[in-house]
C-alpha positions in Angstrom: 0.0 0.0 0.0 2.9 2.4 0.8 4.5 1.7 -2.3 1.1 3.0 -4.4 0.7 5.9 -2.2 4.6 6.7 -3.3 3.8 5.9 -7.3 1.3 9.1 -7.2 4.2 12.0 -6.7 5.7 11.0 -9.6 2.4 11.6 -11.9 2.9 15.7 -11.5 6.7 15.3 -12.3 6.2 13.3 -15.8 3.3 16.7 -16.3 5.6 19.3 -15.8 8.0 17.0 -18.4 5.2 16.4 -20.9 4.0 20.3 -20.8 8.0 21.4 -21.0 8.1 19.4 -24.0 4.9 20.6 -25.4 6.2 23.9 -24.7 9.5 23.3 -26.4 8.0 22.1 -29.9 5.9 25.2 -30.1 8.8 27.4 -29.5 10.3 25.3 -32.1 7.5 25.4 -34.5 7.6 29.5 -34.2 10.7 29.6 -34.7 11.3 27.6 -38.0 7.8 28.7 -39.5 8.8 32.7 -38.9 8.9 35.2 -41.8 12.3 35.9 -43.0 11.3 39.7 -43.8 12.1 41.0 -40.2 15.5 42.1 -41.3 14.2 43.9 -44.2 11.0 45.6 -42.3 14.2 46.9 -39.8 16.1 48.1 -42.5 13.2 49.6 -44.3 12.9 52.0 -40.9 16.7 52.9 -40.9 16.6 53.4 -43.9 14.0 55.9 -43.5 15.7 57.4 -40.1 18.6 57.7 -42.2 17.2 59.3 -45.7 14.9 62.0 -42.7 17.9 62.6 -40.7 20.1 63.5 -44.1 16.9 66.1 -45.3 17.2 67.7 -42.3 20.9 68.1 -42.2 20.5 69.3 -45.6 17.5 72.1 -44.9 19.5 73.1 -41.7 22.6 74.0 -43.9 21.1 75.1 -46.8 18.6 77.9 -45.2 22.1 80.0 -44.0 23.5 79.6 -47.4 20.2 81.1 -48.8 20.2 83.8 -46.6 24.0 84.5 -46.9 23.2 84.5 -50.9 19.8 87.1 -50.2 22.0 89.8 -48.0 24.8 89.7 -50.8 22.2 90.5 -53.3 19.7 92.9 -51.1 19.5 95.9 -51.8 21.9 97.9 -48.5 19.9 101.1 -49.0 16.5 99.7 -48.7 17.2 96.1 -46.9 14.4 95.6 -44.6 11.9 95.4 -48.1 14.5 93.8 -50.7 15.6 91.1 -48.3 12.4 89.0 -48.4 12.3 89.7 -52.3 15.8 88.6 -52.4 15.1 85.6 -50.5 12.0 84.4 -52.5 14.4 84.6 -55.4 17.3 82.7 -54.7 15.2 80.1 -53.1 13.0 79.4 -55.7 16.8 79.1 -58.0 17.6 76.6 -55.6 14.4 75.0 -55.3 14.9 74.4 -59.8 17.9 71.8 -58.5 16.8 70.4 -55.5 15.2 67.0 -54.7 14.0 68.1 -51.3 10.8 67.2 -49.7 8.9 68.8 -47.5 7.6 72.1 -47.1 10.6 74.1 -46.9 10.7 76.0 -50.2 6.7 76.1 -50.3 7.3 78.1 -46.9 9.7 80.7 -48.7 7.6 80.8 -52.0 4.2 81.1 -49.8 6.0 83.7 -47.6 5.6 81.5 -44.6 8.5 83.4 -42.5 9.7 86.0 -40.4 11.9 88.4 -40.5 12.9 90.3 -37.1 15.0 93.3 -36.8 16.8 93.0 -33.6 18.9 96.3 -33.0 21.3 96.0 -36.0 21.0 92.3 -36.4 17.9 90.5 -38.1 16.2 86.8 -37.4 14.9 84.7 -40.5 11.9 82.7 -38.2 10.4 79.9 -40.1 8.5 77.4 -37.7 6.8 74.2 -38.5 9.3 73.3 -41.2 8.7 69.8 -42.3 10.7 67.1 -44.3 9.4 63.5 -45.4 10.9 60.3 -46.0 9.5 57.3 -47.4 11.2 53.5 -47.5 9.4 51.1 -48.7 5.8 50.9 -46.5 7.5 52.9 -43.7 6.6 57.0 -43.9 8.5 59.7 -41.9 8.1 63.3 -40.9 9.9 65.4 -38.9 9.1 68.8 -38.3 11.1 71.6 -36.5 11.7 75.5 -36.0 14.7 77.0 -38.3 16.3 80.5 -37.3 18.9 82.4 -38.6 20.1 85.4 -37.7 22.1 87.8 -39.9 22.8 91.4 -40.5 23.4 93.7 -43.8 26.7 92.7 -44.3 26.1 88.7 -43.4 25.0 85.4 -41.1 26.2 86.3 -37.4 25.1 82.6 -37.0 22.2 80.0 -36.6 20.0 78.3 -34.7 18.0 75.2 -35.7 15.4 73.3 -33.7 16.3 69.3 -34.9 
């Protein structure tokens, strides 16, 4: 009788065997029947990061160069009036060669900016600046605030919001 009563303890070990090796054949089973496009769904995203990270890098350095290229060609006798005409007009030259998107140059052509006059110095303000990115299904936007200031001879320096 001792030896029956004994026998039963065993019955939950062999369960927790059975159910460990139930649970090791599903892992299994998930594991071999996986998709193999996970890498390429990550790489799709860096890939985007990468291409949104480089279109802001590339609006961040390219505003001052605008700017630098509108006070050169404003007019030093009437500046506060030919700056943003200046502006307009050398962005929209630029805008002819560049693959850029976003909203940047629709901004400057829809006169979506500010220009502050700070004792002698000025501010270019542009907010809400956007740039897109697209790889594969994955869509990116970032969005910051662009400043530059400048005076009538040229950029005194920058500040962007990335």
């Amino acid at each position: 009788m001792l030896r029956r009563i004994n026998r039963k303890g065993h019955i939950p070990t062999l369960l927790l065997f059975a159910e460990a090796l139930v649970l090791i054949l599903t892992a299994w089973y998930t594991f071999f029947t996986l998709d193999d496009k996970l890498g390429s769904y990550a790489n799709s995203i860096r890939d985007a990061e990468n291409l949104i990270n480089d279109e802001a890098f590339y609006v961040s350095r390219l505003a001052p160069l605008i700017v630098e290229r509108a006070v050169d060609r404003a007019d030093k006798n009437n500046f506060d009036s030919s700056f943003s005409d200046s502006f307009k007009r050398i962005a929209a030259e630029v805008d002819l060669n560049s693959e850029l998107s976003g909203n940047f140059f629709g901004k400057i052509r829809n006169g979506d900016f500010k220009v502050v006059h700070e004792g002698g110095s000025y501010s270019l303000i542009m907010q809400d600046v956007s740039v897109y990115s697209k790889s594969g299904e994955n869509e990116l936007t970032r969005t910051f605030d662009l400043e530059v200031r400048f005076d009538k001879i040229g950029l005194l320096g920058k500040k962007q919001g990335l």
